[in-house]
C-alpha angles and dihedrals in degrees: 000000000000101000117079077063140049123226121237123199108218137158107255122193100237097221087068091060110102113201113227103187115016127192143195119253123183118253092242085063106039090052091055099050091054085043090058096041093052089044093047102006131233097323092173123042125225124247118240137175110228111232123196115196123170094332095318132108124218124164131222123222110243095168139355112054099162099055087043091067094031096067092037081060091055099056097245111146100205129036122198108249140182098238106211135170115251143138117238091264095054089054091050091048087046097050092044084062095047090056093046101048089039106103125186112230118236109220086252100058082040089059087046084057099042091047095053094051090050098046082052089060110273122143120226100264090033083058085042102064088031091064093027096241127132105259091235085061086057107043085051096051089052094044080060101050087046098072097030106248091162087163085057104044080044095056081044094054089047091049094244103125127022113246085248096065089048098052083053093048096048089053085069112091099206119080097204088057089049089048090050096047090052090049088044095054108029085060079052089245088138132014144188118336087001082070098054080046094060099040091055090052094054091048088051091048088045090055090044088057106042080059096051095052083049088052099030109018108222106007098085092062097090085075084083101061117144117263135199126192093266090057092047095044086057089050085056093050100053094039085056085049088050093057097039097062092039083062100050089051091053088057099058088048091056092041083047094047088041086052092046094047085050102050085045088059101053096042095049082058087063099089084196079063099045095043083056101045079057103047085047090046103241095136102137127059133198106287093229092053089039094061093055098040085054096046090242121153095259125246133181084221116097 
């Protein structure tokens, strides 16, 4: 169909494009779309039809709606096109085809391609910029396929868990704790940074255990109990109240030491007190104490 004409690649203003046959994209993709255009740049140009009206010159959008908008989102004036000769039918024909043959790639068939291009030679963030992905999305989807976590890469490719969970799952040895996490979160039991909590604390329980079975035989073994996203929701939730209260506790040790170093301050200033801290020998304090009663940067240093 291109023939007959040559392309010509040219900066458009992109408040002369025209779009012929516009259509709906979710939010999800067309963020990600503008997300990967401001991280690489435009790597292919849109097509557009050149219009000349009364001495003006407009364009019609034959192809690439998204980055269209995409570019129009992130304040740039101009967008590189491909300016071609066609009649309003023809754009509309051409723009039908390029919705048709356009297929979205599922994160398996993405991880087909990134491994090609890494078994040809590529290196990560070379791969990276070559399929428009962030190089930490990369380097997750093949730390996945590494060792070989094909129900996670599978919950990524559904959309039912983000890449991220499931980066914090797979660091978990034990299948039966990466089964219960993605019950758990996918429930919504546990979400987010609650899950990498409560992965840690099983890990920790796991070692504890390994070392009790070393020490004790058989006794550690209750650490591997089956689990269920009730029981780790509860986990979360005590270890939250655990640190609560460790931080409330922090906190009345700082108001009690404040109070300490203040009363200090203002009896060090009665020279009667101080006259009898000398005659009963109790010239020195605590450095520590010292440094904040005096007002000195504090150091750990005598």
């Amino acid at each position: 169909m291109d023939t007959k004409t040559p392309r010509t690649i040219e900066m458009v203003p992109v408040d002369k494009i025209r779009i012929l046959n516009p259509r709906s994209r979710s939010k999800r993709h067309q963020d990600a779309i503008v997300e990967n255009i401001a991280t690489v740049g435009l790597k292919k140009p849109i097509t557009v039809s050149c219009r000349t009206s009364g001495g003006s010159v407009s364009y019609e959008l034959v192809c690439g709606q998204g980055r269209l908008e995409a570019v129009r989102s992130l304040g740039y004036s101009t967008i590189p096109a491909q300016v071609v000769e066609r009649n309003e039918a023809d754009c509309l024909l051409m723009s039908l085809v390029e919705n048709v043959a356009r297929r979205n790639h599922s994160t398996k068939e993405l991880l087909h391609d990134i491994l090609d291009l890494r078994n040809q030679g590529y290196k990560d963030n070379e791969i990276a910029t070559k399929v428009g992905l962030h190089i930490a999305y990369v380097e997750s989807l093949l730390f996945l396929m590494e060792r070989g976590e094909e129900r996670l890469l599978n919950a990524v490719d559904s959309g039912t868990i983000p890449i991220a969970i499931a980066i914090s799952i797979a660091r978990s040895d034990d299948k039966e704790v990466q089964a219960a996490l993605m019950d758990a979160y996918s429930d919504g039991s546990l979400k987010g940074k609650q899950l990498a909590i409560v992965r840690r604390l099983l890990d920790h329980r796991r070692l504890k255990g390994e070392r009790a079975v070393h020490t004790h035989g058989a006794k550690g073994k209750s650490a591997g109990r089956s689990m269920s996203p009730e029981a780790l929701r509860r986990m979360y939730l005590r270890e939250s109240a655990r640190h609560k209260m460790l931080a409330k506790k922090i906190a009345l040790t700082h108001a009690r030491l404040a109070f300490i170093v203040q009363a200090m301050r203002e009896m060090m200033k009665d020279d009667g007190f101080v006259t009898l801290l000398t005659r009963e020998g109790l010239t020195t304090l605590p450095r520590v104490l010292e440094q904040r009663v005096s007002g000195e940067k504090l150091s750990w240093t005598s």
